[in-house]
C-alpha positions as CSV (number, residue, x, y, z in Angstrom):
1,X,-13.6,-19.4,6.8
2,X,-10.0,-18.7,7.3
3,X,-9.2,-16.2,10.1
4,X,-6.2,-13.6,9.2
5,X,-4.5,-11.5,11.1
6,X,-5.1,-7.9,9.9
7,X,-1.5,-7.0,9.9
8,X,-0.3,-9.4,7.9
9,X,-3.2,-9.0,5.1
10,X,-2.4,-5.5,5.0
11,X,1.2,-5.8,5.3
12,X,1.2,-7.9,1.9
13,X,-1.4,-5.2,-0.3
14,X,1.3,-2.5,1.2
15,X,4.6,-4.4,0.1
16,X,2.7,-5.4,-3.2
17,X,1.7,-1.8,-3.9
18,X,5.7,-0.2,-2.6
19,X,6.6,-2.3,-5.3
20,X,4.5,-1.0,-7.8
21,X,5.2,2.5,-6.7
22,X,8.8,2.1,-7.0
23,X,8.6,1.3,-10.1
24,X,6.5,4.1,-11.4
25,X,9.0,6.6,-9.9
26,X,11.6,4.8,-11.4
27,X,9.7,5.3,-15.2
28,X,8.9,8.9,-13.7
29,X,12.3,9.6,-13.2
30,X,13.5,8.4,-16.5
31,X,10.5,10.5,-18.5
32,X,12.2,13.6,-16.8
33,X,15.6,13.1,-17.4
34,X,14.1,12.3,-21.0
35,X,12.7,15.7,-21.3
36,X,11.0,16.6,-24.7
37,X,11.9,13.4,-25.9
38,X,8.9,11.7,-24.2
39,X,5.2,12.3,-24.9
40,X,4.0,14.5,-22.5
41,X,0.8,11.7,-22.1
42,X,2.8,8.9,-21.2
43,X,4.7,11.4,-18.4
44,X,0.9,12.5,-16.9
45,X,-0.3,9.5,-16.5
46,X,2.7,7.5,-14.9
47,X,2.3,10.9,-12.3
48,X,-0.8,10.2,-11.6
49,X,-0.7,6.5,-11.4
50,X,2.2,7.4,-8.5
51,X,0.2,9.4,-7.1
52,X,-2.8,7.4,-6.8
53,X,-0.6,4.6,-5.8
54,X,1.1,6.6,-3.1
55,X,-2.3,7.6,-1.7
56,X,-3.5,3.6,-1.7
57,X,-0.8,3.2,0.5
58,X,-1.3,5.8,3.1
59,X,-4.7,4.8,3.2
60,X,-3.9,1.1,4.0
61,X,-1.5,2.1,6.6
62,X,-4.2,4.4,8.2
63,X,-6.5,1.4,8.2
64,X,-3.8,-0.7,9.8
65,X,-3.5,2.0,12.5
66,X,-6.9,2.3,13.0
67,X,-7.2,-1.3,13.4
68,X,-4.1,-1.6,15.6
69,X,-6.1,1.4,17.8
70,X,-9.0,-0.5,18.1
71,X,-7.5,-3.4,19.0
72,X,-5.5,-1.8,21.7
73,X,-8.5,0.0,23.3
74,X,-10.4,-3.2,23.5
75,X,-11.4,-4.8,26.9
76,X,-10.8,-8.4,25.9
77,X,-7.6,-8.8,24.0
78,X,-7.7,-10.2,20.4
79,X,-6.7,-13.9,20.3
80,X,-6.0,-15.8,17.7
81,X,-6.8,-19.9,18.6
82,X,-4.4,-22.7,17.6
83,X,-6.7,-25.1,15.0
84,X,-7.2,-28.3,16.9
85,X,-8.4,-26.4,20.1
């Protein structure tokens, strides 16, 4: 079993998903400027799929905090051993 740090795990599924939000706003952005030209289908569901991705994010990043609280309030600090100890 491989031991993780949590801040690092969730620090990669945030950057993955900032990624993937950035470029639904970036399709968003060009359906609007588009206007009437675009099917009004194609422009709800890349606003929801932003919106859904911006709410994955916040919820990773309150997980992270929570996890960072925890870890901060604990009475024994979290250590991480080297692999050969």
């Amino acid at each position: 079993m491989s031991l993780e740090d949590p801040f690092f795990v969730v620090r990669g599924e945030v950057q993955k998903a900032v990624n993937t939000v950035r470029g639904l706003h970036q399709r968003w952005c060009e359906l609007l400027q588009d206007g009437a030209a675009v099917g009004r289908e194609e422009l709800d569901w890349t606003t929801n799929e932003l919106r859904n991705g911006l709410r994955s994010i916040e919820w990773d990043l309150e997980d992270l905090e929570e996890t960072i609280d925890i870890l901060g309030s604990a009475h024994m600090p979290f250590q991480m051993c080297r692999l050969g100890d």
